[in-house]
C-alpha positions as a printed Julia matrix, in Angstrom:
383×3 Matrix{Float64}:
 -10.28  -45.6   -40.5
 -11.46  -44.88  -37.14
  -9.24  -47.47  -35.64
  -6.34  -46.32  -37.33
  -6.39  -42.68  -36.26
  -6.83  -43.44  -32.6
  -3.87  -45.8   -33.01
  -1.98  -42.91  -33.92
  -2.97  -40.34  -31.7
  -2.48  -42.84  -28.83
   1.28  -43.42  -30.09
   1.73  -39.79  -30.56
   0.77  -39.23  -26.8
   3.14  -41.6   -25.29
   5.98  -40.35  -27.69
   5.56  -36.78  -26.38
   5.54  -38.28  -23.24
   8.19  -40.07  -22.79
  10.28  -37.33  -24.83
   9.13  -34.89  -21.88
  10.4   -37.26  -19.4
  13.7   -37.46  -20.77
  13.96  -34.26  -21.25
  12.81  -33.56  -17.73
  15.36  -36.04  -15.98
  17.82  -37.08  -18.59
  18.21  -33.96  -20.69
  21.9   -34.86  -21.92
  20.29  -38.2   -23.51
  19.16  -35.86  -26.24
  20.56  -33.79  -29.06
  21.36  -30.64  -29.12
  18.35  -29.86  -31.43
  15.85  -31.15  -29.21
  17.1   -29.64  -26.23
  16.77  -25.96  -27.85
  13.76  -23.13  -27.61
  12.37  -21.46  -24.8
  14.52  -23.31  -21.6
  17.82  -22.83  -23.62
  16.48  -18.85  -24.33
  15.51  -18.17  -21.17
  18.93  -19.73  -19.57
  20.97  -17.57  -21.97
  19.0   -14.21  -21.52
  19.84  -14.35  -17.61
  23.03  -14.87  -16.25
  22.98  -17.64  -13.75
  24.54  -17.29  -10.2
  27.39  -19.88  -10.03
  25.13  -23.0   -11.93
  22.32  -22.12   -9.99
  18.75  -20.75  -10.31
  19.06  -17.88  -12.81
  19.05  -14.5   -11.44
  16.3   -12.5   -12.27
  16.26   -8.71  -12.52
  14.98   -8.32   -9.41
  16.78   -9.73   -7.61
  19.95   -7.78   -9.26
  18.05   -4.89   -8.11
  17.31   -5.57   -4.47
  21.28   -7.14   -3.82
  22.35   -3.33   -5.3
  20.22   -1.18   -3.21
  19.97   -3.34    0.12
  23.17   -2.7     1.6
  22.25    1.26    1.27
  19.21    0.88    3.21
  19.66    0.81    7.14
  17.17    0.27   10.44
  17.04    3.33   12.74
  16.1     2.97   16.36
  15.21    5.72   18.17
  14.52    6.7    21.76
  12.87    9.4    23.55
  12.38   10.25   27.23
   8.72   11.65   28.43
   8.6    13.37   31.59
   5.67   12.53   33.07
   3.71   15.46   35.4
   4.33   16.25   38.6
   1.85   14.67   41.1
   0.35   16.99   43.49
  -0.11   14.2    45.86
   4.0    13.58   46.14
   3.73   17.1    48.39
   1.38   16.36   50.73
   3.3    15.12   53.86
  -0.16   12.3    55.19
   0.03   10.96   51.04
   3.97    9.94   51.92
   3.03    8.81   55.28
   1.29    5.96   53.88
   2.63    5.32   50.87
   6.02    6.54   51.1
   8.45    8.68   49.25
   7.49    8.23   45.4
   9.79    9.08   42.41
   8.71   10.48   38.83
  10.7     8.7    37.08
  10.91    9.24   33.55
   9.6     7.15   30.9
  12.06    5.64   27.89
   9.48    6.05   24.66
  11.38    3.43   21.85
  10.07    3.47   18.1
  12.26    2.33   14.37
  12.21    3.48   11.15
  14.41    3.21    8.01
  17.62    5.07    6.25
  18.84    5.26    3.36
  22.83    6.23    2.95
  23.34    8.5     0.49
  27.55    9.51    0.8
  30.11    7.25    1.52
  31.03    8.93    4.37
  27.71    8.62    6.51
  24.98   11.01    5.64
  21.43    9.18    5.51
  18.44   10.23    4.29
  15.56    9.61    6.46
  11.71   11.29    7.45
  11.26   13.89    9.27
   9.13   12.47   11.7
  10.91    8.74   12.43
  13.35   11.33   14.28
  11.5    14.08   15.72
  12.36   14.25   19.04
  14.65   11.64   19.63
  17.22   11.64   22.35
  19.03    9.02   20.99
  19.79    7.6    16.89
  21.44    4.01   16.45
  21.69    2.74   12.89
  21.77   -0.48   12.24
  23.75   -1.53    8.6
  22.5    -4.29    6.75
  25.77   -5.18    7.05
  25.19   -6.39   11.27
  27.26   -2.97   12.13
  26.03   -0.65   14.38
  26.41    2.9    14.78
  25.28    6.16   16.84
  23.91    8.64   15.01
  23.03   12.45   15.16
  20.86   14.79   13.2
  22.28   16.85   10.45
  19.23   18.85   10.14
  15.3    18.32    9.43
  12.45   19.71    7.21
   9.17   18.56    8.88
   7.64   20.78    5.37
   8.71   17.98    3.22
   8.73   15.3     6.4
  12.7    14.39    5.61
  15.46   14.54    7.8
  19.38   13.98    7.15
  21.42   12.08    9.91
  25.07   11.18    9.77
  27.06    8.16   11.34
  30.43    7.63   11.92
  32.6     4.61   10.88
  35.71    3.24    9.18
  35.64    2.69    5.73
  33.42    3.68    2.76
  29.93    2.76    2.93
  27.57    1.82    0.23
  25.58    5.01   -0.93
  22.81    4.58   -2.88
  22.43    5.94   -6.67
  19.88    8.27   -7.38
  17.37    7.32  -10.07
  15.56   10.02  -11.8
  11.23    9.76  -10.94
  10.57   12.38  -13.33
  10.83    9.61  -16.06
   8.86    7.13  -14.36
   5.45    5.88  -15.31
   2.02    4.76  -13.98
   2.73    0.5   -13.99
   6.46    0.67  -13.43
   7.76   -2.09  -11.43
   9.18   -0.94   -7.78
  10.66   -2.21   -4.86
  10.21   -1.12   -1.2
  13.42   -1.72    0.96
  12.93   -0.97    4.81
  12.78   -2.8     8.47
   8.93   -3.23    8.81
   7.37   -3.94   12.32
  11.2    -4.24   13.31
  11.83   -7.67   11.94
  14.36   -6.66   10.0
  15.36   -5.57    6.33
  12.58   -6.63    4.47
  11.91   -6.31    0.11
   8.68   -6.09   -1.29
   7.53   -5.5    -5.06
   4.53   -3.32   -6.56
   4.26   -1.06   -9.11
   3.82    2.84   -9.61
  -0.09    3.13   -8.68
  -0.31    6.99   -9.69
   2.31   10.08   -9.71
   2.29   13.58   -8.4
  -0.53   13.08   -5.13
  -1.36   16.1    -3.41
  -3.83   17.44   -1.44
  -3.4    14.66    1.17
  -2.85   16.62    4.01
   0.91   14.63    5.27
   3.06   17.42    4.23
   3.29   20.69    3.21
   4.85   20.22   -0.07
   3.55   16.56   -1.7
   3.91   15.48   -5.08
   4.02   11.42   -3.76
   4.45    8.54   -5.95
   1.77    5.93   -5.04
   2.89    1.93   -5.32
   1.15   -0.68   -3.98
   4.7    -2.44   -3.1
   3.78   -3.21    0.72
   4.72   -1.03    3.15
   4.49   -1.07    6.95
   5.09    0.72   10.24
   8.57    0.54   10.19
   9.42    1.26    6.33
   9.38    4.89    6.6
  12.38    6.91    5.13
  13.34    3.63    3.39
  14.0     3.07   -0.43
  11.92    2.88   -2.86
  13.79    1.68   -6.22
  13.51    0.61   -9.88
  14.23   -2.43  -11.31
  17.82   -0.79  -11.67
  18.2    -0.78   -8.05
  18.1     3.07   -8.2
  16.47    4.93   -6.07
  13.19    6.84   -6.95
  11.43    7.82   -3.44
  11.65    7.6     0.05
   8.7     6.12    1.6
   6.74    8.05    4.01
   3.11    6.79    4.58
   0.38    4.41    3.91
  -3.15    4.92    3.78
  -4.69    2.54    6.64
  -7.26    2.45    9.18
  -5.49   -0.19   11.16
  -1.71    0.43   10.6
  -1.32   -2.81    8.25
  -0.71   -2.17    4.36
  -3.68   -2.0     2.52
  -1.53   -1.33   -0.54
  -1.55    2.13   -1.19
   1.91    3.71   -0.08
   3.26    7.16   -0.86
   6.94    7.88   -1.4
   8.75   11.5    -1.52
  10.1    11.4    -5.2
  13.79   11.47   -5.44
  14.37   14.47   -7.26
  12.68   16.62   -3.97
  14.56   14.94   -1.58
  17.92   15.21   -3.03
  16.84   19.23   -2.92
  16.3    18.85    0.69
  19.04   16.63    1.11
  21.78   19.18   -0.46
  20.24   22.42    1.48
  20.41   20.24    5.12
  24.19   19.05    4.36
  24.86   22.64    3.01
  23.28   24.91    5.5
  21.21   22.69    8.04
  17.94   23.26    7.63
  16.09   24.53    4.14
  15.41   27.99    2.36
  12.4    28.55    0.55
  11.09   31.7    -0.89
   7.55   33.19    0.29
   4.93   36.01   -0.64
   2.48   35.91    2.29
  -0.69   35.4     0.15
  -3.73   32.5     0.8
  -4.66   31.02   -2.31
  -7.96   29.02   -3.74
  -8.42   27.25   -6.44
 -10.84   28.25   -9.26
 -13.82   26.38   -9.57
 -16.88   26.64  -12.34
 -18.59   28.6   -10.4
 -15.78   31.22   -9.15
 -15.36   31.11  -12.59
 -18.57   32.26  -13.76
 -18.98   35.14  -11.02
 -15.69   36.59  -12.31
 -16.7    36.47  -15.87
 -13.99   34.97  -17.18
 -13.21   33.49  -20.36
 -11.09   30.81  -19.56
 -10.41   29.02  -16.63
  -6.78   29.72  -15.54
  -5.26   31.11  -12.3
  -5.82   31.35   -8.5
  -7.84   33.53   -6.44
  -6.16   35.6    -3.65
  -8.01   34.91   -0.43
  -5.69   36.69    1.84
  -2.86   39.01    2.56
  -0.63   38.54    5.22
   0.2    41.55    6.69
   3.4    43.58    6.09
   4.34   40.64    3.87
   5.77   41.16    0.06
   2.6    40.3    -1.11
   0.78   43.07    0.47
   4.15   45.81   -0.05
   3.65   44.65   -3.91
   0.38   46.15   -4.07
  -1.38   42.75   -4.54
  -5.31   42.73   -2.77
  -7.67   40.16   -2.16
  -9.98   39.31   -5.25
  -7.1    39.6    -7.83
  -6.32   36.21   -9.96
  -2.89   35.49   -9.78
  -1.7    33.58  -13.36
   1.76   33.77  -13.49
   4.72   34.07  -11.16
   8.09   34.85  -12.74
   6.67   33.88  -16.35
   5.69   30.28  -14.73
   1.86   29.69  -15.47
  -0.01   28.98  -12.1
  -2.99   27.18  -12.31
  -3.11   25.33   -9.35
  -2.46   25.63   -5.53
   0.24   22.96   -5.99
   2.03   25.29   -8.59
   2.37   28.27   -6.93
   3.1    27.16   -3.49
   6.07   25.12   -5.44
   6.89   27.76   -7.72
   7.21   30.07   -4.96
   9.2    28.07   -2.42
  11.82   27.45   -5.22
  12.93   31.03   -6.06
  15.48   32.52   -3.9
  14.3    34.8    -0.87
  15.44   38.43   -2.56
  14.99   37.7    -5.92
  13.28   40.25   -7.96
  10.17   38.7    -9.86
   7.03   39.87  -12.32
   3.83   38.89  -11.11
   0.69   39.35  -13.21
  -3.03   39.72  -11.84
  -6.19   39.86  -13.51
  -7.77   42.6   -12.05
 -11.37   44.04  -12.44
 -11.21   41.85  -16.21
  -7.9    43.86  -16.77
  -4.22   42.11  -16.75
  -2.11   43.77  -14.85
   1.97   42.86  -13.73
   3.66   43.91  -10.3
   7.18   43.81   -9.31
   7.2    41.5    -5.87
  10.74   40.61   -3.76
  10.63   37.22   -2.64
  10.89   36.9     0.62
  11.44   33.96    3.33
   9.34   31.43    3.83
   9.03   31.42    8.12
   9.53   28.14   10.06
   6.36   26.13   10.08
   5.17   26.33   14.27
   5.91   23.28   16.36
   3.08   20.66   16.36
């Protein structure tokens, strides 16, 4: 019995195969029945790019949002200081007449086009002080470009090049519906090499407290991203856009995979003020805020834990003409809850300087509401 039933497992072996080896090299040999299940599924689900490998998703997705992504060189000149020495008639005597002559500082970045007729969306901060903007397309075309208009609170920046023909703007995707795991792609010109795609996911949403910008909410991926990929895209598997990367957490400059973007939604915001008016309005109450922690929470007696404390009042600011003092919990601005630092500062900066809003305090254990104008958020100082 023994004999027998190795005899047939043997023969079963070699059947299988030789049926994968046919199947392998001479798959028309067999029928149609054999030649069915999970290669003819697979072939069917993805269309195939002229009888060749089948195209995958991804790839759909990178060949849509490539050509809207674009390499930015910049240049800046540094004046170097004055020597003293360049006065002094013995110092030219022996070494002759010297020349400050100024110094050409080069760095790159990436773009992203987002009208057909030129306007790119970029960071604040690839060009910050740049004498001179070319654009390269991922086309080979090459253009000279000029700043629209910047918002170093948000780190983004609109530019604008000129050239015949409609260019490929990118669609805006919507980040708001996104989720922790989605797959992403990171579109930029890293270290200069040249347009360069790499995959991740969606590490975490809404980062603050990082200390890059005034106003974060950053989408964290671990899709690779190097000097050289800021203000490029980052997209879904649709090839839509979802956030415009800005920084990467690494001691050495290399990608340690963990990369923050500027969600979409905030820099089409930006975007639209810059194009509109050239720079961006936000509203502003002139009042330092802290968080509330357990033990804040205890000293104030209260029952639940909701709010922030007012730490300061700037002076002669709408804050202070409102009547609000230092000590008071703020809750709610404009019947928005605030609970957070992140809340109110955004809450704040999106109502309209002017605007007419209700404010209520907890004050001395009593709730309390004041009538506040918004006023204008002032220019953050030069760094």
């Amino acid at each position: 019995m023994r004999k027998h039933w190795l005899l047939f497992t043997q023969t079963v072996t070699i059947a299988l195969a030789l049926l994968f080896i046919i199947h392998t090299l001479k798959p028309e040999l067999l029928p149609n029945a054999a030649r069915s299940g999970v290669v003819t599924l697979y072939e069917s689900a993805i269309p195939t790019r002229d009888g060749a490998l089948p195209v995958t998703g991804l790839s759909v997705a990178a060949q849509k949002a490539m050509p809207s992504v674009v390499n930015i060189f910049t240049s800046t000149t540094i004046k170097t200081p004055v020597n003293p020495f360049l006065d002094d008639p013995r110092f030219r005597f022996f070494f002759g007449d010297q020349e400050n002559t100024p110094q050409q500082s080069s760095s790159l970045g990436s773009g992203v086009i987002v009208s057909p007729d030129g306007f790119i969306l970029t960071n604040h901060h690839v060009v910050e002080a740049a004498d001179q903007i070319e654009v390269a397309l991922a086309d080979g075309r090459k253009a000279r470009a000029h700043v629209i208009g910047s918002d170093p609170e948000t780190d983004l920046a609109v530019i604008k090049i000129e050239l015949p023909g409609t260019l490929p703007a990118i669609t805006f995707g919507h980040p708001e519906s996104a989720h922790v795991g989605d797959m992403v792609l990171a579109i930029g010109n890293p270290f200069g090499v040249g347009q360069t795609v790499t995959m991740g996911i969606i590490s975490a949403l809404k980062r603050d407290h990082l200390g890059l910008n005034t106003f974060e909410s950053f989408i964290q991926t671990d899709a690779a991203i190097n000097p050289g990929n800021s203000g490029g895209a980052l997209v879904d598997v649709n090839g839509n856009l979802i956030g415009v990367n800005s920084a990467i957490y690494s001691p050495n400059g290399g990608s340690l995979g963990i990369g923050f973007a500027i969600p979409a939604t905030t820099a089409k915001k930006t975007m639209e003020q810059i194009i509109q008016h050239g720079s961006v309005t936000r509203g502003w109450i002139g009042a330092g805020i802290q968080e509330l922690t357990p033990e804040l929470v205890e000293s104030f007696k209260l029952k639940e834990t909701r709010g922030v404390l007012i730490t300061d009042i700037i002076r002669n600011s709408p804050a202070e003409k409102a009547g609000i003092k230092t000590g008071d919990i703020l809750v709610s601005i404009d019947s928005t809850a605030i609970n957070n630092w992140s809340a109110m500062l955004e809450t704040v900066a999106n109502l309209p300087p002017g605007k007419d809003v209700a404010i209520k305090l907890l004050r001395n254990g009593g709730d309390i509401s004041l009538p506040v104008k918004i006023g204008k958020r002032p220019k953050p100082r030069a760094q």
